[in-house]
C-alpha positions in Angstrom: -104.2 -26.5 25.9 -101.2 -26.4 23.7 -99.9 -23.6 21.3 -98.7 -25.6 18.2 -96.3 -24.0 15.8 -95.4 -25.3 12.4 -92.8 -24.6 9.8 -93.4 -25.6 6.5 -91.9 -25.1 2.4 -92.8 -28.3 1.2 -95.2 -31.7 0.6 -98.3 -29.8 1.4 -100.3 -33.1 1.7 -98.7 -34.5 3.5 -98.9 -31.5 6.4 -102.3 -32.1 5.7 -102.5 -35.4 7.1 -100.5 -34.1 10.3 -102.5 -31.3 10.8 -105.5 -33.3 10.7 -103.9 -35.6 13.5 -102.8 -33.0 15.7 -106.0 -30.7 15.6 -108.1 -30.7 18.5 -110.5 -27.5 19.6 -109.1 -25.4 21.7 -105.3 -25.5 21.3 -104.4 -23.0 19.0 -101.9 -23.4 15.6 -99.6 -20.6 13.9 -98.3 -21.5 10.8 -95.1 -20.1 8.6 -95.2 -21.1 4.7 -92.0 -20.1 3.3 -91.8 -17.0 1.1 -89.7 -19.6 -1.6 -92.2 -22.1 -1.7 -94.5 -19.6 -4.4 -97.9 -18.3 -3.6 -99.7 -21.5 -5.3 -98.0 -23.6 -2.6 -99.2 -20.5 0.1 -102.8 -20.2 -1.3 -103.5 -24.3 -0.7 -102.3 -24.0 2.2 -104.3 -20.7 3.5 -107.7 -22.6 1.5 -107.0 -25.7 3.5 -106.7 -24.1 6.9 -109.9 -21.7 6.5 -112.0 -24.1 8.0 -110.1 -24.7 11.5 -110.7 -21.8 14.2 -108.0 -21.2 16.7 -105.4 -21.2 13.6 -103.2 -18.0 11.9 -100.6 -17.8 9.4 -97.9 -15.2 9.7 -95.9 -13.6 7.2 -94.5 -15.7 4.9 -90.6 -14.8 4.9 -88.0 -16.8 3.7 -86.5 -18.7 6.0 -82.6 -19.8 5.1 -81.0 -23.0 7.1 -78.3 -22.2 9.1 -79.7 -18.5 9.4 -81.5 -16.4 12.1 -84.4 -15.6 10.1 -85.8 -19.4 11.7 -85.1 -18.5 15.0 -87.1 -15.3 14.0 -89.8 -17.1 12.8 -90.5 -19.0 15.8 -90.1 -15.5 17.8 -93.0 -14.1 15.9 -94.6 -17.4 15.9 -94.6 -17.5 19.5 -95.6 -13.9 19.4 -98.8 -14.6 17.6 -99.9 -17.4 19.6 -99.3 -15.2 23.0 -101.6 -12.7 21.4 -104.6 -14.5 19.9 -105.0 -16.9 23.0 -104.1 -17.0 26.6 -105.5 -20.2 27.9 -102.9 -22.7 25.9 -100.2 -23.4 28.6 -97.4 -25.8 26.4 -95.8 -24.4 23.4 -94.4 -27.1 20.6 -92.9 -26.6 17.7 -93.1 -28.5 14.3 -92.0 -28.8 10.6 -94.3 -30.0 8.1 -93.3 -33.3 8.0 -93.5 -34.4 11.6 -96.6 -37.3 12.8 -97.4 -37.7 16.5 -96.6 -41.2 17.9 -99.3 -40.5 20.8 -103.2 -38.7 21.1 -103.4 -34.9 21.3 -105.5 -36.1 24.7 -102.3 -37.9 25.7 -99.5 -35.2 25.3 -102.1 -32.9 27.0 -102.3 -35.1 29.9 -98.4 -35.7 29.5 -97.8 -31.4 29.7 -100.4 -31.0 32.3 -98.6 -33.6 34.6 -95.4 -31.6 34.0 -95.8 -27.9 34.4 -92.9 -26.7 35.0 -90.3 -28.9 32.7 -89.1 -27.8 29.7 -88.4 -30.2 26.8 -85.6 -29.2 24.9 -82.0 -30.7 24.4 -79.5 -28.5 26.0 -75.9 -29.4 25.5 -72.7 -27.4 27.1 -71.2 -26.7 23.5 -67.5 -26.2 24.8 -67.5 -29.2 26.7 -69.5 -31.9 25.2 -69.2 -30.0 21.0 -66.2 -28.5 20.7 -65.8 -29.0 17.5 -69.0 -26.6 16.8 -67.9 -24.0 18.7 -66.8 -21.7 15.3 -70.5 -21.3 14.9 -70.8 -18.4 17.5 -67.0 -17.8 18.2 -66.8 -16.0 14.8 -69.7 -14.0 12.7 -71.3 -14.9 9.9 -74.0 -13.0 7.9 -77.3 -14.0 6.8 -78.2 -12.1 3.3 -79.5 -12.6 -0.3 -80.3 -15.9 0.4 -77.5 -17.2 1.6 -75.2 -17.9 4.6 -71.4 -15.7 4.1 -68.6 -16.5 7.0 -66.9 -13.2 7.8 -63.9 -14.9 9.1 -63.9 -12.2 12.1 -63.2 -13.8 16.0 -65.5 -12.6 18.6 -66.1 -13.4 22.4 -69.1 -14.7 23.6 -71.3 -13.2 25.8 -70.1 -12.1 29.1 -71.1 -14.4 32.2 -72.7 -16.7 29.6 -72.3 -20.1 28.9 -73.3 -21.6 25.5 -75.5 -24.7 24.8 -76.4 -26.2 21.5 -79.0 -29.3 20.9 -81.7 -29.4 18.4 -84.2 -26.9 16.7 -87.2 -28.6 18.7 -88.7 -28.3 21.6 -91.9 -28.4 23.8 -92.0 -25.5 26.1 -93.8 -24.0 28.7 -95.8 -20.4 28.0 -93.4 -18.6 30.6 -91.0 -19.1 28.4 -92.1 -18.3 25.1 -93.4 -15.3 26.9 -89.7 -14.6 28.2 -88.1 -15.1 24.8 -90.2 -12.8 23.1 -90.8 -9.8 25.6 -88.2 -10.0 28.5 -85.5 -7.2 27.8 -82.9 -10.2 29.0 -83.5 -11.7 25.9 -82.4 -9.1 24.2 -78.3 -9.0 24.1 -78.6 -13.2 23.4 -81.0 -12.1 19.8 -78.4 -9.5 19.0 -75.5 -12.1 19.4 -77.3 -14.9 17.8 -78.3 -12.7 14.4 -74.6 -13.3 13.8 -73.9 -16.9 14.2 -74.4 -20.4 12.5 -77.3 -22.7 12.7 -78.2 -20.5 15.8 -81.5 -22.1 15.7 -80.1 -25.1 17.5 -78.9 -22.9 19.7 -80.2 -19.5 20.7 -83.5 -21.0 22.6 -81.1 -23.3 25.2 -78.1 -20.3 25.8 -81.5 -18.6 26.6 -83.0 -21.1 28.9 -79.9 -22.4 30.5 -78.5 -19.1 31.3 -81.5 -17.3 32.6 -83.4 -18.1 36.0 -86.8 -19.3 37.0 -87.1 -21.2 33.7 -88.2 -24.4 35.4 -86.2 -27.8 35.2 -84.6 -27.9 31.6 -85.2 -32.2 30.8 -82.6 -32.1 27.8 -84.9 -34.2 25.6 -87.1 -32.9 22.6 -89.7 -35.4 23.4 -89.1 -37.1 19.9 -88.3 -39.4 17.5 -85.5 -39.3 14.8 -83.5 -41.8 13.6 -80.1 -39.9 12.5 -78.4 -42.1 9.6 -74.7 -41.3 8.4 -74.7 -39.0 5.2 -70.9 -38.4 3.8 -69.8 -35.6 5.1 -73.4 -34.1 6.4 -72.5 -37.2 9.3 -76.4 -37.7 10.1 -79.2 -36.4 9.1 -83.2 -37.8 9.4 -83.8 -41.0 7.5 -85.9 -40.4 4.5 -88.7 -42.9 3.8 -89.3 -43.5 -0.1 -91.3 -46.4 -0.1 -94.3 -48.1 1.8 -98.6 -48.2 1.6 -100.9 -46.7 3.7 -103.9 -48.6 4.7 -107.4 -47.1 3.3 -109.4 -45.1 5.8 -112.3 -48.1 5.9 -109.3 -50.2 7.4 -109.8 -52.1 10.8 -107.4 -50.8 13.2 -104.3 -52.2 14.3 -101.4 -51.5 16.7 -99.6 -48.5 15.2 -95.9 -50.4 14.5 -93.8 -47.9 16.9 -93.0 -49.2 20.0 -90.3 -48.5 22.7 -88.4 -50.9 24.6 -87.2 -48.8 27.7 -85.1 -51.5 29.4 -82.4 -51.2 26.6 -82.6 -47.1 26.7 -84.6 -44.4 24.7 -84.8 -45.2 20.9 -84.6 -49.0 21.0 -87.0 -49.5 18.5 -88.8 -53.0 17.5 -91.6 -54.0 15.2 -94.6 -54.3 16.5 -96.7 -57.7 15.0 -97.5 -56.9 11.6 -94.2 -55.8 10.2 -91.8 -56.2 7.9 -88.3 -54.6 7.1 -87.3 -54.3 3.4 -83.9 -54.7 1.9 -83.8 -51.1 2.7 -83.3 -51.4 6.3 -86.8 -49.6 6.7 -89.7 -51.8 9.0 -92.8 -51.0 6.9 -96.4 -51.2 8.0 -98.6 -53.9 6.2 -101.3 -51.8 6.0 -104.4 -51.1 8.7 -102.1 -49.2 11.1 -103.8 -45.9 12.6 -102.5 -43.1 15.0 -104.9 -42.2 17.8 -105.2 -38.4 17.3 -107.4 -38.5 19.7 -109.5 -34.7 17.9 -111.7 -36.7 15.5 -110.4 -35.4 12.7 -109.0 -36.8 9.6 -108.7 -40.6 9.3 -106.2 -41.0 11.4 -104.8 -43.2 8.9 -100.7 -43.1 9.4 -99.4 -42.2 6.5 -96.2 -43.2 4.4 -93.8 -40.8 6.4 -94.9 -42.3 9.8 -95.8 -45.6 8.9 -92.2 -46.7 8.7 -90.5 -48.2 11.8 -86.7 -48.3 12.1 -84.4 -49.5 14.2 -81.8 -46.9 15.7 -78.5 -46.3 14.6 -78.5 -49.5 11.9 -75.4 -50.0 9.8 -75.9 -49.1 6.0 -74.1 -48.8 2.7 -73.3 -45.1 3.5 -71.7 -45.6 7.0 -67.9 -45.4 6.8 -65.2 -46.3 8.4 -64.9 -46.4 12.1 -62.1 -45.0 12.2 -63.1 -42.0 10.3 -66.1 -40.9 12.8 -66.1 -38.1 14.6 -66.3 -38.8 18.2 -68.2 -35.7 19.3 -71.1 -36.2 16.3 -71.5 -39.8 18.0 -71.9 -38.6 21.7 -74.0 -36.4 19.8 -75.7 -39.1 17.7 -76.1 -40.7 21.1 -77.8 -38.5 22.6 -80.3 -37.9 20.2 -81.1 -41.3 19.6 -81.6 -41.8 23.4 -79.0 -44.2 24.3 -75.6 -44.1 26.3 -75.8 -42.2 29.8 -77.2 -39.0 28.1 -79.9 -40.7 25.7 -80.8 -43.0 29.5 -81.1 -39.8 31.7 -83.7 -38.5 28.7 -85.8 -41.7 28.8 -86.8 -40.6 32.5 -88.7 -37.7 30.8 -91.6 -40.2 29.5 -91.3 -41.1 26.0 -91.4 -39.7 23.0 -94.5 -37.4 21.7 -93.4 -36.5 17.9 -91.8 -37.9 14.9 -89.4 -35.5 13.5 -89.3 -35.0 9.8 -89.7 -38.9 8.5 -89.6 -37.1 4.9 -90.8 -38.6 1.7 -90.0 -37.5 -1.9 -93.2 -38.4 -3.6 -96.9 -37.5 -2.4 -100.1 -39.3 -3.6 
C-alpha cells in the first residue's frame, strides 16, 4: 500500500481528476490546502473528499516557496499518515497538478519489487551546484509572507555533507518514520528553518548523511519537461491548449511513451498525435490512463494529455553562450539524459507527471 501526500492551492478540478486516478482502497491520502487559497477553495475540496475513506486533510497553513513552512508540511503530512495507518509501506508525494503515467496496480507492484530503494534526486551541492550553495551558506528568514536574506554567513553542519535535487520523491515508511521522529533529524530541521528553497533540499542532506536508509536511486520517478524561462532558467512547461476525449470514448494508447535506448526522457508520440505550432504533441482525443482503482473515467485530462519532447528549442531559449553550465548538468539530469539522467533510467521508468499546469479549467 502506498501513503500518498498531496499539496494543493490551486485548479481544484483538476486535482479532482488526479485524485480520482490515483485512488485505490487501501492506500491512504493526506492532503494540505493552502491557508491562501480562501475557505471556498478549502470547503470544495473537504465536500469532494468526504466520500473516500483512508483520506485526511491537515491544517491548512500557508505554505510560501522557497520557505520551510513546505518542508513542514510534508513533516506533518508524513506525520498523519504514520498515525492513521500502518499497513502502507511507500510514501509519495504530490502537488495538485501531477497525473500518473502508469496504474496504481503498477507502481504498487513497482514499490513492492523495490523495498529498500529510495526515489529521490540527490545531488552533492558543492560539487555538481555550486552556484546554489548561498542557499544554506547564509540565513534567510521565512515571515509575513515572505522570504528576507539576512545577509549573515554561517557554516554548515558539522560532519555533513549537503545535497540538493527536487521537492519530490517516493520514499520508503522507514524513512518518513525517521524524518519525523528520529532525534537525528533534529539539528538538520533546525538548520534548514533558515535556508532557501530547503525543500529541495532538507529530505536528501537527511537521507544521504544518515545510515541504514537503503540505496538512495537519485531519480524522482517522474516526468517534467523543464523549458528555459528568462532568468527563472527552467521551469515545468505549462499546457494551455488541447481536448480531452468524452468518458464514452473507446480507448486508445495513452500518447506517453519512452524510448530508453536514447536515455530517460526521450519522449515520442505515440500514433494518434499531433504537435501544434506550440511545440506541444497533443492527444486527438480517446486517450485514457489506466488508474487501475475504478474510479473516475480515467479520461486523461488537458494537463496530461500533452506529450512533449525534452529539452525542445523555443522562442524563450537564449543564447548559448549565456547558459549557465551548472543549471544544464542540472537540466540534464532531470530530464534523464547525459551520464546522470542514463544511471536514473536503470531505476524503471517514470511513475508521475509533475505539475503539467494549465491556466483555464472546464
Amino acid at each position: 500500500m502506498i501513503g500518498y501526500f498531496i499539496l494543493l492551492h490551486r485548479f481544484p478540478e483538476q486535482f479532482k481528476r488526479m485524485f480520482h486516478a490515483i485512488y485505490a482502497p487501501g492506500n491512504s491520502y493526506v492532503i494540505h490546502v493552502d491557508k491562501g487559497s480562501g475557505p471556498a477553495f478549502a470547503a470544495d475540496i473537504a465536500a469532494f473528499l468526504k466520500p473516500f475513506q483512508g483520506v485526511a486533510i491537515i491544517e491548512s497553513k500557508k505554505a510560501l516557496w522557497g520557505g520551510y513552512s513546505l518542508v513542514d508540511a510534508e513533516l506533518r503530512g508524513m506525520a498523519k499518515l504514520l498515525k492513521m495507518n500502518r499497513s502502507w509501506t511507500h510514501y509519495i508525494n504530490l502537488s495538485g497538478q501531477d497525473f500518473p503515467l502508469k496504474s496504481q496496480a503498477y507502481i504498487q507492484s513497482f514499490l513492492r519489487a523495490n523495498p529498500r530503494r529510495q526515489y529521490i534526486r540527490a545531488l552533492d551541492q558543492r560539487e555538481i551546484r555550486p552556484d546554489t550553495m548561498n542557499r544554506v551558506s547564509h540565513m534567510f528568514v521565512e515571515a509575513v509572507g515572505r522570504m528576507f536574506r539576512t545577509g549573515l554567513p554561517r557554516a554548515f553542519l558539522k560532519g555533513a555533507t549537503p545535497y540538493i535535487g527536487t521537492q519530490w520523491k517516493a520514499v520508503t515508511r522507514s524513512f518518513c518514520q525517521f524524518a519525523v521522529h528520529n532525534p537525528g533529524a533534529e539539528r538538520f530541521k533546525a538548520f534548514y528553518r533558515r535556508s532557501f528553497i530547503p525543500d529541495e533540499a532538507f529530505f536528501q542532506t537527511l537521507i544521504m548523511n544518515s545510515a541504514n536508509q537503503g540505496e538512495v536511486m537519485n531519480d524522482d520517478l517522474r516526468t517534467i519537461d523543464w523549458v528555459p524561462d528568462g532568468d527563472i532558467k527552467l521551469r515545468p512547461r505549462t499546457f494551455r491548449d488541447g481536448r480531452c476525449a468524452a468518458p464514452d470514448a473507446q480507448p486508445r494508447p495513452v500518447c506517453a511513451q519512452v524510448r530508453r535506448g536514447g536515455g530517460f526522457g526521450d519522449l515520442r508520440p505515440a500514433r494518434g498525435a499531433s504537435e501544434n505550432a506550440g511545440g506541444q504533441c497533443l492527444c486527438r482525443g480517446g486517450a485514457r490512463s489506466a488508474t487501475g482503482s475504478g474510479t473516475g473515467s480515467g479520461v486523461i485530462p488537458r494537463a496530461a494529455d500533452a506529450l512533449v519532447r525534452a529539452r525542445r528549442r523555443s522562442p524563450a531559449d537564449k543564447d548559448d553562450r549565456e547558459r549557465d553550465p551548472y543549471k544544464e548538468r542540472l537540466a540534464d539530469h532531470r530530464r534523464g539524459v547525459g551520464p546522470e539522467g542514463r544511471r536514473a533510467a536503470n531505476s524503471g521508468g517514470d511513475l508521475i507527471d509533475m505539475e503539467q499546469a494549465v491556466e483555464r479549467q472546464p
